[in-house]
C-alpha positions, -999 to +999 in steps of 0.1 A: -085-185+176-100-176+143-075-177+111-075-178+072-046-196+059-041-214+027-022-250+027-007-250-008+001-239-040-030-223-058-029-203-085-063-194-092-087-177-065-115-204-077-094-233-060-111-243-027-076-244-008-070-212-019-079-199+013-096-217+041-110-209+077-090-228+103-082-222+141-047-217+156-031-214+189-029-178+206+004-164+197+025-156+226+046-121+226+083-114+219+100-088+238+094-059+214+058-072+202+025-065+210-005-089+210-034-071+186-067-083+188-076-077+148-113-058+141-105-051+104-078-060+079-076-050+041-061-066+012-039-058-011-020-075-041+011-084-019-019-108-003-027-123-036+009-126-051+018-144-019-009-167-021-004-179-056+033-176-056+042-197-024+043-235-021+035-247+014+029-279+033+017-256+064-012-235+072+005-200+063-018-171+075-019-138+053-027-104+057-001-070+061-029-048+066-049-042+102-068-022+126-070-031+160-061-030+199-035-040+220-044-069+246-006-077+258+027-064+254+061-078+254+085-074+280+106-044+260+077-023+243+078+011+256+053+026+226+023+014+236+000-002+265-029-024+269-058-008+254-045+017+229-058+015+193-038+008+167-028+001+125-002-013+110+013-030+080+032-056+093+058-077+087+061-102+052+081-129+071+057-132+098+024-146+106-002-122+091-035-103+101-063-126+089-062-138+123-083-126+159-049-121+174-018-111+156+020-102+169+036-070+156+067-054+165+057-024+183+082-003+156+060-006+129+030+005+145+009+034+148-018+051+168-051+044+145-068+078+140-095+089+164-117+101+139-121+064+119-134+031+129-115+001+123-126-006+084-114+034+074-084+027+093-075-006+081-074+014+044-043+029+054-012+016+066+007-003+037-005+020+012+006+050+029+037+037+040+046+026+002+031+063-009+050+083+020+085+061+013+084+062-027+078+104-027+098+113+002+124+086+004+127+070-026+125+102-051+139+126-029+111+152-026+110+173+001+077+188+016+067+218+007+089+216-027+080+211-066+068+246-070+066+242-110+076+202-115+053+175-121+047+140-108+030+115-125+011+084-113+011+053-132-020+034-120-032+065-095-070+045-087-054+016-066-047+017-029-015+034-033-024+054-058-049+068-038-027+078-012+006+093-031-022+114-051-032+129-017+002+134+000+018+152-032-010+176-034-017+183-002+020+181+016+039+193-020+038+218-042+037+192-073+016+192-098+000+162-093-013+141-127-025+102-125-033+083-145-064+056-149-084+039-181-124+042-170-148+071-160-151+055-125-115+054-113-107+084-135-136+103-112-118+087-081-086+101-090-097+136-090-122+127-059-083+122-037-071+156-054-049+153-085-051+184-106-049+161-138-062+128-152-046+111-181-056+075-196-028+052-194-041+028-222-036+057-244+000+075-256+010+096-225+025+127-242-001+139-267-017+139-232+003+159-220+011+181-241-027+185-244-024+196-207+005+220-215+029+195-198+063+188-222+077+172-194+079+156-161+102+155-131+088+125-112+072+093-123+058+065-099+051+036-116+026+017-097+014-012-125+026-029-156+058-006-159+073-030-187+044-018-206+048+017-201+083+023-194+095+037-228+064+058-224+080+070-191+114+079-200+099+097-230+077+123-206+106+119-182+130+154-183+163+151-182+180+141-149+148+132-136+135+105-111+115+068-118+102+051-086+087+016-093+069-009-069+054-037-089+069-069-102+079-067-140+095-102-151+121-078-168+132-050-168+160-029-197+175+000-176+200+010-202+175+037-220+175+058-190+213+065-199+207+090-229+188+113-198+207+102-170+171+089-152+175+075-119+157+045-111+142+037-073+126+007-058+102+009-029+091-025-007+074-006+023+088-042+039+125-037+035+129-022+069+109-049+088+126-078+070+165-065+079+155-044+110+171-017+099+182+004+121+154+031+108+132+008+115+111+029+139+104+056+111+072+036+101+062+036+138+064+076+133+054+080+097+021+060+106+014+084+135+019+117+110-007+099+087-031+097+117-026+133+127-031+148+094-065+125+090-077+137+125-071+170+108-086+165+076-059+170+054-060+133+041-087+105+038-096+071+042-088+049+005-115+027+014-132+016-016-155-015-009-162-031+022-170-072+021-182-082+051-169-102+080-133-117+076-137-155+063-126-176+036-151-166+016-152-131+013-117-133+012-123-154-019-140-127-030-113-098-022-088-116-034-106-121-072-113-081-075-081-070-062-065-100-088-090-087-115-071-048-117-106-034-110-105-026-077-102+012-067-093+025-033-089-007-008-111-036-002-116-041+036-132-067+059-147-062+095-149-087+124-148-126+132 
């Protein structure tokens, strides 16, 4: 079958071995997995920081983003059958989705949405299982609360941006400010519903305070939070709540003391990698999301669609989504 893999150590995008098209055998299921055949995937920085962080000797496959359906099942899956359409966000220490069959454990998976095709749906599932975990889990909000508080969205334009911005306004009753640094992602923003747009390149609370905001409650830090996080504890009120998912080299906690600020990580992967016995929460998280999009409460983050899924317009996803430009998710379609 149909694969993209890279074979070493490449830093830059431009490298030829960066990613290459190869063929592999057809994977065979385990006992809980089910045998996808992949019509779309996405990308996403976890792709890229994988790629150019990881020394290999082997063909290692990418990809923890996919639409798809289900050709076989293992001998324990009781979720789904032959035929059914799925997403998913897989699995970081197994084989990934740039591939025309994939194996996923069935407890990570969801129903795709009837109301998308593959490319809408393969916008989804990491992003809104990172969103739906960092507000809900991570930061302790409750639906239907936050009458009066704030949250505010480092980096709101990207993939999971895109998604918190939508589940805080639309299953909350946060005030919901993100923040981006151009007209174009700034419109995007406000296109997925925040009431407020702030420029992260600038001072945050003159902003603010321009907005009639002294403080905030909630922070998700999406991007460059060593940058900003002095910024964040600033507009941060007392006894409130930072939730981070990127990868600062560093990182000095102790000024969250003076306000007693509580600090959360989020890896929508943690409960795939130990099989925790939650596990099966993304499995039912990802079938909420497809509900409320049948419904129209939320929406497809697709941003830009490149084409079939090769090397080469993988080459290509991988240099936007590397470049910080990128808003909403970059998607491919089809062998």
């Amino acid at each position: 079958m149909k694969a993209i893999s890279f074979t070493q150590h490449a830093l830059s995008i431009e490298d030829p071995q960066a990613l290459q098209d190869i063929d592999v055998p057809v994977p065979t299921p385990g006992p809980r997995d089910l045998l996808v055949e992949v019509q779309a995937v996405s990308v996403n920085p976890v792709d890229t920081k994988v790629r150019a962080g990881t020394f290999t000797r082997e063909p290692k496959i990418l990809g923890w983003d996919a639409a798809g359906i289900v050709r076989e099942v293992g001998a324990e899956v009781t979720l789904f059958h032959p035929g059914d359409e799925v997403f998913y966000a897989g699995s970081i220490v197994r084989a990934g989705s740039y591939s025309q069959l994939h194996l996923v454990d069935e407890r990570i998976v969801g129903h795709k949405p009837r109301s998308l095709g593959a490319a809408s749906a393969a916008a989804l599932p990491l992003t809104s299982i990172t969103a739906w975990e960092l507000l809900f889990d991570r930061l302790g909000v409750a639906e239907e609360s936050g009458q009066g508080e704030c949250l505010l969205i480092i980096g709101a334009a990207g993939g999971v941006g895109s998604m918190l911005v939508q589940l805080a306004r639309q299953l909350t009753r946060l005030t919901v400010i993100g923040t981006a640094s151009r007209a174009e992602t700034a419109d995007w923003v406000r296109h997925m519903g925040a009431h407020h747009v702030i420029d992260h390149s600038q001072p945050l609370l003159p902003q603010l305070e321009a907005l009639g905001v002294a403080e905030v409650s909630y922070v998700a830090s999406l991007t460059h939070t060593e940058l900003h996080l002095l910024q964040l504890i600033e507009v941060l009120r007392p006894q409130g709540r930072l939730a981070v998912i990127d990868d600062p080299q560093s990182l000095d906690v102790m000024p969250l003391k003076r306000k007693s600020l509580s600090l959360h990580w989020e890896l929508m992967f943690t409960r795939s990698l130990f099989e925790t016995p939650d596990m099966i929460k993304q499995h039912h998280l990802l079938n909420r999301v497809s509900n409320l999009i049948d419904q129209g409460v939320l929406r497809t983050t697709l941003g830009e669609h490149f084409g079939l899924i090769n090397a080469a317009n993988m080459r290509r996803a991988h240099g936007l989504v590397e470049s910080g430009k990128a808003k909403g998710k970059i998607v491919l379609e089809g062998f």
